[in-house]
PQR file with spaces between the fields and no chain letter, atoms N, CA, C, O and H, PARSE charges and radii, in Angstrom:
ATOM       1  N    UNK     1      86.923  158.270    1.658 -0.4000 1.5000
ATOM       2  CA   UNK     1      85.641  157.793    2.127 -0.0000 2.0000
ATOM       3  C    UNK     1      84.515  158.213    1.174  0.5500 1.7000
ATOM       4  O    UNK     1      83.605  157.414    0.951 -0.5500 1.4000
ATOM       5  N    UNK     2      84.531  159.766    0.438 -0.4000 1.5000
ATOM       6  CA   UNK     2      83.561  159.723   -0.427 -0.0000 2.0000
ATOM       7  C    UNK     2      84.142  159.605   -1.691  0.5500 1.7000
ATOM       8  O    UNK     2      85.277  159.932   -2.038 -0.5500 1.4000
ATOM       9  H    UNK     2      85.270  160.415    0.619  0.4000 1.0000
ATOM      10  N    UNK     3      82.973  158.952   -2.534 -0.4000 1.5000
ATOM      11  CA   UNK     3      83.147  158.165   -3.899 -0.0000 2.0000
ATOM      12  C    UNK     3      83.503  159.858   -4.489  0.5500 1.7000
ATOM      13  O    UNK     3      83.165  160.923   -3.971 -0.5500 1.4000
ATOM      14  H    UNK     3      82.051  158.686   -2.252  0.4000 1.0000
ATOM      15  N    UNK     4      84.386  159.585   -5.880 -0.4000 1.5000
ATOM      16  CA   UNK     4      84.141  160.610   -6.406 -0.0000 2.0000
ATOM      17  C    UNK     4      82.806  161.019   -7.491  0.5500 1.7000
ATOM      18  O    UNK     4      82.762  161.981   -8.258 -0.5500 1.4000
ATOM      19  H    UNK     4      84.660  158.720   -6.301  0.4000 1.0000
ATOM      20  N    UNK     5      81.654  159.849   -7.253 -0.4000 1.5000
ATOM      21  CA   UNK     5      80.575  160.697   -7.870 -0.0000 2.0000
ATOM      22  C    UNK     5      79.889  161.750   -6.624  0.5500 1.7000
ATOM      23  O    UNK     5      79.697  162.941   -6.866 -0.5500 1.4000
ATOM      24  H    UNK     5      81.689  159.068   -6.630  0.4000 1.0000
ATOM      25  N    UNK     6      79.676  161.354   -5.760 -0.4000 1.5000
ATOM      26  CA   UNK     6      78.843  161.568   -4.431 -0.0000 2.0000
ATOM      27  C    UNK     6      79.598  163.375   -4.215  0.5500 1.7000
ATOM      28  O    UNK     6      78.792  164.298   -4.099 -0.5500 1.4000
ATOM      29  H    UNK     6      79.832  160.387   -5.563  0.4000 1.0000
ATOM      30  N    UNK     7      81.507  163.766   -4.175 -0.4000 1.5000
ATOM      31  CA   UNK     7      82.009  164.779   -4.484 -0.0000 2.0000
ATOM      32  C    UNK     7      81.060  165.596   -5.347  0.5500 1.7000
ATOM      33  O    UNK     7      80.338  166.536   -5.016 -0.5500 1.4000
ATOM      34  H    UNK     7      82.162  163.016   -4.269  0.4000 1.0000
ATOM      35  N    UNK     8      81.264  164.910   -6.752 -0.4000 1.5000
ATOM      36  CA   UNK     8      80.834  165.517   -7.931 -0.0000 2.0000
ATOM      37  C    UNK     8      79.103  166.137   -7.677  0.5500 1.7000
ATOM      38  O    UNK     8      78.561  167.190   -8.011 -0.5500 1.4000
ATOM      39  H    UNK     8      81.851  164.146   -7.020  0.4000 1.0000
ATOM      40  N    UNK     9      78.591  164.868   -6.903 -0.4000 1.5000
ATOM      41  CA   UNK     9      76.882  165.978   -6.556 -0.0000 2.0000
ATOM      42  C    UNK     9      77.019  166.988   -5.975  0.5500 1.7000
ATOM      43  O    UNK     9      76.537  168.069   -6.312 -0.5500 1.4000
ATOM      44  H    UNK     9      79.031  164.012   -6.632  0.4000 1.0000
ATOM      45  N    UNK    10      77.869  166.718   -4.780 -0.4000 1.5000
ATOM      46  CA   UNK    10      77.766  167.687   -3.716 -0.0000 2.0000
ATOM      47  C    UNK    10      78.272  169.100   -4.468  0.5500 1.7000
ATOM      48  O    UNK    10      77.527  170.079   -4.511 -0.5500 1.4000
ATOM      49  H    UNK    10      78.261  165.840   -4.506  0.4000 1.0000
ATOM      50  N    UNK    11      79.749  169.106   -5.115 -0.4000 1.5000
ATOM      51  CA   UNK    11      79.951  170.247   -6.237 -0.0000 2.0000
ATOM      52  C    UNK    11      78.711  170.670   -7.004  0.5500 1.7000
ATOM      53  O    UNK    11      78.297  171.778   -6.662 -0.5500 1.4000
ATOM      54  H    UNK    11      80.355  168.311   -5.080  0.4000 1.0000
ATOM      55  N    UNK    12      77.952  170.008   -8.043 -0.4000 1.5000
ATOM      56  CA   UNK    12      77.120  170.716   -8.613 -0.0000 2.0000
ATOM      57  C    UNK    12      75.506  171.053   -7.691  0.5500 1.7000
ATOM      58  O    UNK    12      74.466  171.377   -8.264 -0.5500 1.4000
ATOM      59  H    UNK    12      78.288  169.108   -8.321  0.4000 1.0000
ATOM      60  N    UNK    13      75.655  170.875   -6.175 -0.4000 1.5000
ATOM      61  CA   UNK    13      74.585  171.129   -5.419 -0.0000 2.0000
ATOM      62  C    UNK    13      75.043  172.759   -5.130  0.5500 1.7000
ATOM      63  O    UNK    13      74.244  173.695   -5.143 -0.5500 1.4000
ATOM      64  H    UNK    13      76.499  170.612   -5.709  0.4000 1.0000
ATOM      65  N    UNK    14      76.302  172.863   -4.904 -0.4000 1.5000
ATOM      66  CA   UNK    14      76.923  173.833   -4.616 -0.0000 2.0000
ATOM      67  C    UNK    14      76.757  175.094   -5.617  0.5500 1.7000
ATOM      68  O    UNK    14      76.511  176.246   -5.258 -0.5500 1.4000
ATOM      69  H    UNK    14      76.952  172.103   -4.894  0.4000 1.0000
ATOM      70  N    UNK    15      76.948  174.628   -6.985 -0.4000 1.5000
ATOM      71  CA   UNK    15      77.028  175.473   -7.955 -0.0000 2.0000
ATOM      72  C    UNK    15      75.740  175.450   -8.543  0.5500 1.7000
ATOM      73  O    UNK    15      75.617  176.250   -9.471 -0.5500 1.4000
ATOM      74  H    UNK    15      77.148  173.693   -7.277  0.4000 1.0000
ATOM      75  N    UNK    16      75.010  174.948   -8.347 -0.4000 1.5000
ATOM      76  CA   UNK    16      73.557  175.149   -9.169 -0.0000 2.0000
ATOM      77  C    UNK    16      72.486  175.541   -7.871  0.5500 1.7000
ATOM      78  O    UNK    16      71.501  176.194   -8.216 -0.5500 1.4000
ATOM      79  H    UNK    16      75.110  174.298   -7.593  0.4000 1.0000
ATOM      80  N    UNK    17      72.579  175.257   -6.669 -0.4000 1.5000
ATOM      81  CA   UNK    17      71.692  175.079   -5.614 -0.0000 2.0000
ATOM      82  C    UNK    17      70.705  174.562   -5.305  0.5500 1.7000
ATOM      83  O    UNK    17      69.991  174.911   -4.366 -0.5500 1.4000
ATOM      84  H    UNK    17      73.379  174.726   -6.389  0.4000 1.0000
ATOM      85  N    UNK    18      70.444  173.317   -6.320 -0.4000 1.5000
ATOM      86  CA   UNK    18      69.288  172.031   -6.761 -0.0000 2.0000
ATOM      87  C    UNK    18      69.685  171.340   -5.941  0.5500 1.7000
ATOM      88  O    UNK    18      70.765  170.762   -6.060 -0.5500 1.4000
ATOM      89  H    UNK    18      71.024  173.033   -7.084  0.4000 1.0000
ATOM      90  N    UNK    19      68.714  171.189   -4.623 -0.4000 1.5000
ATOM      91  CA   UNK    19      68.850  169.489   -3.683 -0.0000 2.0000
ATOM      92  C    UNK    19      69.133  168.232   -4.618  0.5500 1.7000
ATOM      93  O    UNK    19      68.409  168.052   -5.598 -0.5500 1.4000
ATOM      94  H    UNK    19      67.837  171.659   -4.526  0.4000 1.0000
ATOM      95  N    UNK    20      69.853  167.631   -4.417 -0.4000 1.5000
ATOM      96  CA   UNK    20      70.224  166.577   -5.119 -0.0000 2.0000
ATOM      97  C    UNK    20      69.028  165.392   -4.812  0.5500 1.7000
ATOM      98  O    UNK    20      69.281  164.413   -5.515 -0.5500 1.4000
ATOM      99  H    UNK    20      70.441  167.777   -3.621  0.4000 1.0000
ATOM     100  N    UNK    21      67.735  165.163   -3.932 -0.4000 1.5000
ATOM     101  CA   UNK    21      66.846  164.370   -3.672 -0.0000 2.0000
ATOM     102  C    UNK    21      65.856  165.350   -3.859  0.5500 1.7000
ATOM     103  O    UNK    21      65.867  166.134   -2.910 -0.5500 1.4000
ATOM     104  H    UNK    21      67.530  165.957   -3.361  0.4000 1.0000
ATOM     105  N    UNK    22      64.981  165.627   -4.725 -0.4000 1.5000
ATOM     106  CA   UNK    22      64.072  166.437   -5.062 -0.0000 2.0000
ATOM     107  C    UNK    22      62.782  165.385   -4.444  0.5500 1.7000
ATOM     108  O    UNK    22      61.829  165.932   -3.889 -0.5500 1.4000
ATOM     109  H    UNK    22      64.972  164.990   -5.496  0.4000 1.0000
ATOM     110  N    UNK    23      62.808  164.130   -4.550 -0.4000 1.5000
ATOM     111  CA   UNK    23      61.914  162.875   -4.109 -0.0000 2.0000
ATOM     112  C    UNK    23      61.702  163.148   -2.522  0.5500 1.7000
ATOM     113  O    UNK    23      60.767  162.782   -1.809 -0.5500 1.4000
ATOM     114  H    UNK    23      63.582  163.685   -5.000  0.4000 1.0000
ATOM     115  N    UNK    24      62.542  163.698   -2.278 -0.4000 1.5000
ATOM     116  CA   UNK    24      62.525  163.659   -0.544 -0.0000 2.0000
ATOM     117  C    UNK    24      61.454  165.022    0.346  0.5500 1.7000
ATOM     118  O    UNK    24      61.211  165.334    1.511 -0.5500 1.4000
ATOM     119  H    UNK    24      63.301  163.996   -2.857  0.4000 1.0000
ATOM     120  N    UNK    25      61.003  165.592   -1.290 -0.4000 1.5000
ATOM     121  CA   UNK    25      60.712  166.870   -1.303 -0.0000 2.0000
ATOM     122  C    UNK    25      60.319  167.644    0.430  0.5500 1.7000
ATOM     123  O    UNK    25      59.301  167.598    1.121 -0.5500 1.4000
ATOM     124  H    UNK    25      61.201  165.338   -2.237  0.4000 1.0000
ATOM     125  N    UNK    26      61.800  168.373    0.654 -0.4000 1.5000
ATOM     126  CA   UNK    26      62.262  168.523    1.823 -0.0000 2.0000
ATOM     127  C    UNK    26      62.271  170.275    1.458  0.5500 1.7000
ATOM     128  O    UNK    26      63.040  170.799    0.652 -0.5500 1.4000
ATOM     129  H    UNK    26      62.627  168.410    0.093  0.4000 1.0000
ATOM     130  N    UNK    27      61.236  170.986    2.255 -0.4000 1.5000
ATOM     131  CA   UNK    27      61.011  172.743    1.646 -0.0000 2.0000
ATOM     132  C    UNK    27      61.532  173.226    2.511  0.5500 1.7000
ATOM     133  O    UNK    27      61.676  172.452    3.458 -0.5500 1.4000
ATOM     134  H    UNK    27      60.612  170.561    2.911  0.4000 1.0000
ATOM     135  N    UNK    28      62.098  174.674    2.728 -0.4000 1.5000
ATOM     136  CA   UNK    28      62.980  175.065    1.479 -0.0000 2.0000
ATOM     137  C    UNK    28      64.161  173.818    2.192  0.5500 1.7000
ATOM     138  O    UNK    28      64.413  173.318    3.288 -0.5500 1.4000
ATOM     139  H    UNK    28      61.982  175.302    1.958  0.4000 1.0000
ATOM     140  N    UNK    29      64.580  173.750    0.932 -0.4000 1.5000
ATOM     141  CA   UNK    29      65.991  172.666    0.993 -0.0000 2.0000
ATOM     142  C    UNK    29      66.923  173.212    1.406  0.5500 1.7000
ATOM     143  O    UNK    29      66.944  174.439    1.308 -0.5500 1.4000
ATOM     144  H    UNK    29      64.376  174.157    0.042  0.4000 1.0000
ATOM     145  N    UNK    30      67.861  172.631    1.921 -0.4000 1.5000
ATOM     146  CA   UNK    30      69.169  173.119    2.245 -0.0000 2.0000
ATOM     147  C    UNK    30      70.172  173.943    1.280  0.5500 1.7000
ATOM     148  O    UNK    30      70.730  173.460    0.295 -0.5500 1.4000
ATOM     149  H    UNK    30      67.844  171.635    2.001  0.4000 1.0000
ATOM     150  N    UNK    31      70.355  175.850    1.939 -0.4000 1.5000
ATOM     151  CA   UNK    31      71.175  175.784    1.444 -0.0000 2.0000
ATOM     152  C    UNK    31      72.618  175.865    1.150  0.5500 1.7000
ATOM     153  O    UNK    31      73.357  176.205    2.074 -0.5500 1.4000
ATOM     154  H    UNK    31      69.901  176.242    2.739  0.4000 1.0000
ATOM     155  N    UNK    32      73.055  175.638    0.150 -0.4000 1.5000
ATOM     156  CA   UNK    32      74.626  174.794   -0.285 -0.0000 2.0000
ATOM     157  C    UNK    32      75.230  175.935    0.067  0.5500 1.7000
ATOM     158  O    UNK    32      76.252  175.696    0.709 -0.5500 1.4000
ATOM     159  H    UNK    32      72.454  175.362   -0.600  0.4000 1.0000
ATOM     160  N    UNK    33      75.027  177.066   -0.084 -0.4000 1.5000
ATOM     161  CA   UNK    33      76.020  178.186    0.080 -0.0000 2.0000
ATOM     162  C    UNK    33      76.306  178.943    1.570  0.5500 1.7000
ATOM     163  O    UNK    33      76.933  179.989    1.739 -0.5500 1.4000
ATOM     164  H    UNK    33      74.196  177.261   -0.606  0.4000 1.0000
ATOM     165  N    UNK    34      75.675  178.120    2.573 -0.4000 1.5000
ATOM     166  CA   UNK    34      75.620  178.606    3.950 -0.0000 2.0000
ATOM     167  C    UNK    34      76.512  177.759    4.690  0.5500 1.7000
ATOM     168  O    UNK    34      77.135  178.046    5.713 -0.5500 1.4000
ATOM     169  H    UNK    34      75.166  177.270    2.436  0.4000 1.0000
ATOM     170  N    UNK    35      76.494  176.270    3.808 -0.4000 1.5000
ATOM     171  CA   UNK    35      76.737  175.312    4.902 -0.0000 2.0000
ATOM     172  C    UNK    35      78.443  175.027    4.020  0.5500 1.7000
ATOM     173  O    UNK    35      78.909  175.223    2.898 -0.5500 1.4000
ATOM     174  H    UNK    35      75.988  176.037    2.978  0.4000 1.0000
ATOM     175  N    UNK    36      78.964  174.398    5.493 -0.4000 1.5000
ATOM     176  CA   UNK    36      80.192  174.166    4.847 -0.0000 2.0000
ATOM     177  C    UNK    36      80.455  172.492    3.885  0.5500 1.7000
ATOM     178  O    UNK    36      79.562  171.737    3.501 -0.5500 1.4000
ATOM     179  H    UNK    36      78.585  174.238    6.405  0.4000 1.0000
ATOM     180  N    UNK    37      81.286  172.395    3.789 -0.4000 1.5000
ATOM     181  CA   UNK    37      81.403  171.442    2.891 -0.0000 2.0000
ATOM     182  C    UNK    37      81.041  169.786    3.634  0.5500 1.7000
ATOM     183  O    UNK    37      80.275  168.897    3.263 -0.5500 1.4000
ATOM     184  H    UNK    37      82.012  173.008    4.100  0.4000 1.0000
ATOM     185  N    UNK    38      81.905  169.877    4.729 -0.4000 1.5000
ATOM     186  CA   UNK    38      81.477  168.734    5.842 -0.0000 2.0000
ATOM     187  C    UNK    38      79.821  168.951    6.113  0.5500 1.7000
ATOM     188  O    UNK    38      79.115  167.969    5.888 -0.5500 1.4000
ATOM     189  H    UNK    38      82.527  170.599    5.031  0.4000 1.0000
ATOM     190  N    UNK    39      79.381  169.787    6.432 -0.4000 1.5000
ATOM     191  CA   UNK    39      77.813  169.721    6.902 -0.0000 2.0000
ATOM     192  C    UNK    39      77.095  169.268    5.289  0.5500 1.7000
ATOM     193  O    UNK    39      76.080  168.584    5.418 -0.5500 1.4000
ATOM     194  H    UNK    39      79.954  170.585    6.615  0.4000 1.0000
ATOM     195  N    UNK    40      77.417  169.506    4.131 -0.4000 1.5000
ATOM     196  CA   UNK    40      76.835  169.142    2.540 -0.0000 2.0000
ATOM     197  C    UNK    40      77.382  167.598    3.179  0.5500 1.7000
ATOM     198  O    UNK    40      76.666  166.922    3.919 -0.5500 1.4000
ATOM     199  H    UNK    40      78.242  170.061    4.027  0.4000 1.0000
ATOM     200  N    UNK    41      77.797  167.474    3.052 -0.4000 1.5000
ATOM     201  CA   UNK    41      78.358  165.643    3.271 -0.0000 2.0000
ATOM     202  C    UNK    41      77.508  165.039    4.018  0.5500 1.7000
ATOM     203  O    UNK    41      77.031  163.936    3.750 -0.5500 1.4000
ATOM     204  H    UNK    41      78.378  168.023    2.451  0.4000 1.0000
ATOM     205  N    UNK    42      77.199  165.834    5.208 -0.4000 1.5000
ATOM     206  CA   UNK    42      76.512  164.695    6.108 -0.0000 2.0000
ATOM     207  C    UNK    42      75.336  164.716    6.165  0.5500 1.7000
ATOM     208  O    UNK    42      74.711  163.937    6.884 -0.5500 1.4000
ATOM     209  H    UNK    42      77.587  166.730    5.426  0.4000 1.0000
ATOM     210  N    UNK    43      74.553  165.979    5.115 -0.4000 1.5000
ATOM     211  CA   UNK    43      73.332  166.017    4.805 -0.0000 2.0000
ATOM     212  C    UNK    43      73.128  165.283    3.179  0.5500 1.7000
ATOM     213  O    UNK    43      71.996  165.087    2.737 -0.5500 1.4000
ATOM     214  H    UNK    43      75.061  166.612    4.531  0.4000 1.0000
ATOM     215  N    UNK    44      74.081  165.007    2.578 -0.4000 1.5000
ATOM     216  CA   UNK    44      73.856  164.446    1.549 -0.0000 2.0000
ATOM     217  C    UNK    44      73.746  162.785    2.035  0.5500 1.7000
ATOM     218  O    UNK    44      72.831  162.011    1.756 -0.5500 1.4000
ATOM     219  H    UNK    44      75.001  165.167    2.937  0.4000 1.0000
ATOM     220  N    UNK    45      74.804  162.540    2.736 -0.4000 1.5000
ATOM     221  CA   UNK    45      74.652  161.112    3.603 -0.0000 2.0000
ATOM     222  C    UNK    45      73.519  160.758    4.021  0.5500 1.7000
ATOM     223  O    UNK    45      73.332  159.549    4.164 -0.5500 1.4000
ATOM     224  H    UNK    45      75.548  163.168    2.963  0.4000 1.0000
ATOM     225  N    UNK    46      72.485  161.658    4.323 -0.4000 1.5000
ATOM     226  CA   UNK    46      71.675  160.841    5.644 -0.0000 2.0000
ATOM     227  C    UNK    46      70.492  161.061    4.656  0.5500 1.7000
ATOM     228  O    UNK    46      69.519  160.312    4.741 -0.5500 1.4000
ATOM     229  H    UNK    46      72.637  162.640    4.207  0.4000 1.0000
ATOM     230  N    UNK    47      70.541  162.478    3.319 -0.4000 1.5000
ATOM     231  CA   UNK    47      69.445  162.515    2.370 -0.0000 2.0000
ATOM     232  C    UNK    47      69.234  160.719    1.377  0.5500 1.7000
ATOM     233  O    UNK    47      68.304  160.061    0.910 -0.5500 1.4000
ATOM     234  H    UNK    47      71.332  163.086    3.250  0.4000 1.0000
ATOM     235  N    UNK    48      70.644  160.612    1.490 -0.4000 1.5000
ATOM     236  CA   UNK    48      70.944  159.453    0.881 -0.0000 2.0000
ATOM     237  C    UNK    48      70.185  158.249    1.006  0.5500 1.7000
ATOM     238  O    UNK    48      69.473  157.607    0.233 -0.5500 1.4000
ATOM     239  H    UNK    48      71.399  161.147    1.868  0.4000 1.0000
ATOM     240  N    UNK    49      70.554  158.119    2.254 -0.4000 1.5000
ATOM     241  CA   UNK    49      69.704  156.804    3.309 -0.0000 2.0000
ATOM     242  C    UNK    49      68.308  156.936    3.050  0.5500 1.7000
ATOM     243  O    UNK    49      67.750  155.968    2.535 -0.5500 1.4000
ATOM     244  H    UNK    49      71.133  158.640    2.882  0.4000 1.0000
ATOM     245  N    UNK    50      67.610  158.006    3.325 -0.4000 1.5000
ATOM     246  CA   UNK    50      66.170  157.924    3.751 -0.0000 2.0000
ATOM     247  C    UNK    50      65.826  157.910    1.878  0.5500 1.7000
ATOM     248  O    UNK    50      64.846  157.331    1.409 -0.5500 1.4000
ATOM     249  H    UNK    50      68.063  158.793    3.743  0.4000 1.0000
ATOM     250  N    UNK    51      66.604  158.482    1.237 -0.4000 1.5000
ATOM     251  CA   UNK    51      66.366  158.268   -0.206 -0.0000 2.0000
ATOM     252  C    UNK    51      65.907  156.667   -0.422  0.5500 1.7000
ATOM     253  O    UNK    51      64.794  156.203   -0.666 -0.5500 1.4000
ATOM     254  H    UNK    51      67.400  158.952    1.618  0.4000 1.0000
ATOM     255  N    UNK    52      67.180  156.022   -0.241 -0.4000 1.5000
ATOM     256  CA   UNK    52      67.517  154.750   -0.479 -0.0000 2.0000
ATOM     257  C    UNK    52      66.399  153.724    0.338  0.5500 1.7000
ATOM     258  O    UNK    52      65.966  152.624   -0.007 -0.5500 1.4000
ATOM     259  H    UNK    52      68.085  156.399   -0.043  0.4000 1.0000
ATOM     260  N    UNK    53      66.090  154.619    1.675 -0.4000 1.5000
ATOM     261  CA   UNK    53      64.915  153.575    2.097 -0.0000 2.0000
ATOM     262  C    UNK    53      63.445  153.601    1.673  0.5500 1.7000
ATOM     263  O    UNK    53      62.590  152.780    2.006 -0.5500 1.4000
ATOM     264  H    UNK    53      66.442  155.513    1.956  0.4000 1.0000
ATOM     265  N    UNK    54      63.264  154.805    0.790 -0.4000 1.5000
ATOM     266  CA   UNK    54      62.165  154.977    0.339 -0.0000 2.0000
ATOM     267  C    UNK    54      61.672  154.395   -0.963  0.5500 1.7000
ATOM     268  O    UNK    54      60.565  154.163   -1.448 -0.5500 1.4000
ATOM     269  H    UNK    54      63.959  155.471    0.520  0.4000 1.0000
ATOM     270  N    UNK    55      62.968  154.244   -1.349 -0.4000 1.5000
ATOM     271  CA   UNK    55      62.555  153.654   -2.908 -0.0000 2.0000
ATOM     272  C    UNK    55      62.591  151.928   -2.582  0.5500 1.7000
ATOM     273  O    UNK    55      62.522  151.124   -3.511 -0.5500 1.4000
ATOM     274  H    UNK    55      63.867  154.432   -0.954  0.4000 1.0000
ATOM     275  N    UNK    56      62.672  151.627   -1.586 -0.4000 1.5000
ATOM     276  CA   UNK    56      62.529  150.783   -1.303 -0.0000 2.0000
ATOM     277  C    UNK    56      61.135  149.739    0.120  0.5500 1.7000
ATOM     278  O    UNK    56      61.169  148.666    0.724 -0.5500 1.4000
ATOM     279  H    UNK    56      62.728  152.280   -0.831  0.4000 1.0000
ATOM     280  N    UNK    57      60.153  150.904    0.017 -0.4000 1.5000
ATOM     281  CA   UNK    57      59.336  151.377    0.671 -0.0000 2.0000
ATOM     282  C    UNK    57      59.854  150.539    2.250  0.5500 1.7000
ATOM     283  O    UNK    57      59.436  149.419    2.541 -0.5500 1.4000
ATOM     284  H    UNK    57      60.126  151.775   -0.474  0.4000 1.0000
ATOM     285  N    UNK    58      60.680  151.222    3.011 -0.4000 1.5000
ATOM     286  CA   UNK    58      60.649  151.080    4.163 -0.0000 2.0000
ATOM     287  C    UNK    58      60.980  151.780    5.043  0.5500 1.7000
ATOM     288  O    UNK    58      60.918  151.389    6.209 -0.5500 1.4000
ATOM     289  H    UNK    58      61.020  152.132    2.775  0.4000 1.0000
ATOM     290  N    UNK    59      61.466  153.131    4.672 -0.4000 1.5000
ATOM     291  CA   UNK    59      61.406  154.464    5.377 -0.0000 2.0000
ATOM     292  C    UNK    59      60.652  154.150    6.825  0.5500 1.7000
ATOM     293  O    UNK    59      61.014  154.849    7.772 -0.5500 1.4000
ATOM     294  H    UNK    59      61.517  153.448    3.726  0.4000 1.0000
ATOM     295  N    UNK    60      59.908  153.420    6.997 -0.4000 1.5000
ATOM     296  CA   UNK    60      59.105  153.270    8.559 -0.0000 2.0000
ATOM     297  C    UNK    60      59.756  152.738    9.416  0.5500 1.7000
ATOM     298  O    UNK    60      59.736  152.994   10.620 -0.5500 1.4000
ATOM     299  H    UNK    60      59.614  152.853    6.228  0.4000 1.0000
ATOM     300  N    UNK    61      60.631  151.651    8.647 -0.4000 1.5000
ATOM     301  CA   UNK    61      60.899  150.412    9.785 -0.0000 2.0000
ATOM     302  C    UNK    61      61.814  151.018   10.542  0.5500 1.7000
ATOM     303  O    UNK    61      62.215  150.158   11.326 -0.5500 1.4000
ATOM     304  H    UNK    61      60.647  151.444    7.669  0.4000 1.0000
ATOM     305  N    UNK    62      62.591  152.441   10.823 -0.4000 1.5000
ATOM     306  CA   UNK    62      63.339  152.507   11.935 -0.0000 2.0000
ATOM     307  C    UNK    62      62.577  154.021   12.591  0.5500 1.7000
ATOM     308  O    UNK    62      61.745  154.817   12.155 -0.5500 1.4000
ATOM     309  H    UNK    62      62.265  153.140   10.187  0.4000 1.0000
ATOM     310  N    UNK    63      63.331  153.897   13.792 -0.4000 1.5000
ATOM     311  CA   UNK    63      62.878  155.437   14.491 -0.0000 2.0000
ATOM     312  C    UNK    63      63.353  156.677   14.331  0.5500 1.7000
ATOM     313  O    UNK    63      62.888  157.667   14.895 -0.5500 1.4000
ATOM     314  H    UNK    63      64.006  153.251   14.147  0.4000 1.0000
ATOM     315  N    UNK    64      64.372  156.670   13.494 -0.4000 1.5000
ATOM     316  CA   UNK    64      65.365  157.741   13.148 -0.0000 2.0000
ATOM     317  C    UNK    64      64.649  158.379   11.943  0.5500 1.7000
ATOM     318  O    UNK    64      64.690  159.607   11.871 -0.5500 1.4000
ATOM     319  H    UNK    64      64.750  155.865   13.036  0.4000 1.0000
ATOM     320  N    UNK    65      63.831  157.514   10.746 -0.4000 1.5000
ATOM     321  CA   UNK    65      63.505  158.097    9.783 -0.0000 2.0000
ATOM     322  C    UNK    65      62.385  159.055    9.460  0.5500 1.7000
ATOM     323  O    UNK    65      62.148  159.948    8.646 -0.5500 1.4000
ATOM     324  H    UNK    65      63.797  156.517   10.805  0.4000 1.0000
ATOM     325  N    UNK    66      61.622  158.257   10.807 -0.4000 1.5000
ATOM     326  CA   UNK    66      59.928  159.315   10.885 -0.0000 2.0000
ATOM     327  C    UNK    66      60.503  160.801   11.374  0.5500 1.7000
ATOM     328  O    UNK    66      59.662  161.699   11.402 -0.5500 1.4000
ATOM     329  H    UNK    66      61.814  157.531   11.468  0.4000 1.0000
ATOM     330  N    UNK    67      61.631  161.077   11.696 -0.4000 1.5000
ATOM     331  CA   UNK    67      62.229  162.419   12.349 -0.0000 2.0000
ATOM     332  C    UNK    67      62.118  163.367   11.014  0.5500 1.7000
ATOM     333  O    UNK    67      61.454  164.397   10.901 -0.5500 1.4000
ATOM     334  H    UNK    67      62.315  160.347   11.673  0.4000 1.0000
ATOM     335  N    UNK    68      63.031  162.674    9.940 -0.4000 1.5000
ATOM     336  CA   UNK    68      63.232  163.330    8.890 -0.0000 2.0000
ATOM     337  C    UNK    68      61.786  163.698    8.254  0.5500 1.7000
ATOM     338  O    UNK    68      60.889  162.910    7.957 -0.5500 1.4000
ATOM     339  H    UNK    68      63.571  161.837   10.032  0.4000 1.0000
ATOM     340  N    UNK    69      61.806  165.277    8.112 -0.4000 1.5000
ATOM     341  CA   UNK    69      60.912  166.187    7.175 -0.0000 2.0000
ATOM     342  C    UNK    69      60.762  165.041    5.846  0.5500 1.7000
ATOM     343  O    UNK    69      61.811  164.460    5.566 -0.5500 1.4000
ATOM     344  H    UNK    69      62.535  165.917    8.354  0.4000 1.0000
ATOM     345  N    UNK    70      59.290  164.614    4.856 -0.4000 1.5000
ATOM     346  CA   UNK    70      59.113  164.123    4.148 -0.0000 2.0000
ATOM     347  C    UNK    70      58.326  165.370    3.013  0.5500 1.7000
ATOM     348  O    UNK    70      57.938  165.030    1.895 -0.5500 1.4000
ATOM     349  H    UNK    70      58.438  165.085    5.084  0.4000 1.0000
């Protein structure tokens, strides 16, 4: 289910401790060394989305996204 680039972030989120969405600028960021590998996944997933809806300016149009810290 995950690509092996999406692996490969989550590894060097792990080993460097750089949020992989610095755009999302989300303080202090999550960190990689507390959480287990499944919880990095499903915060990289959902960093993903609101990433993906922002660069696409529509982060508004649902109710789930105004939740997320900007």
């Amino acid at each position: 289910m995950w690509t092996p680039e999406i692996e490969a972030t989550i590894d060097q989120w792990q080993r460097t401790g750089m949020f992989p969405f610095p755009g999302l600028q989300i303080f202090p960021a999550p960190n990689p060394h507390t959480l287990s590998v499944e919880n990095l996944r499903l915060i990289h997933h959902v960093a993903s989305i609101s990433h993906e809806l922002r660069v696409v300016d529509a982060e508004g149009f649902t109710l789930w996204t105004r939740q997320i810290p900007t």
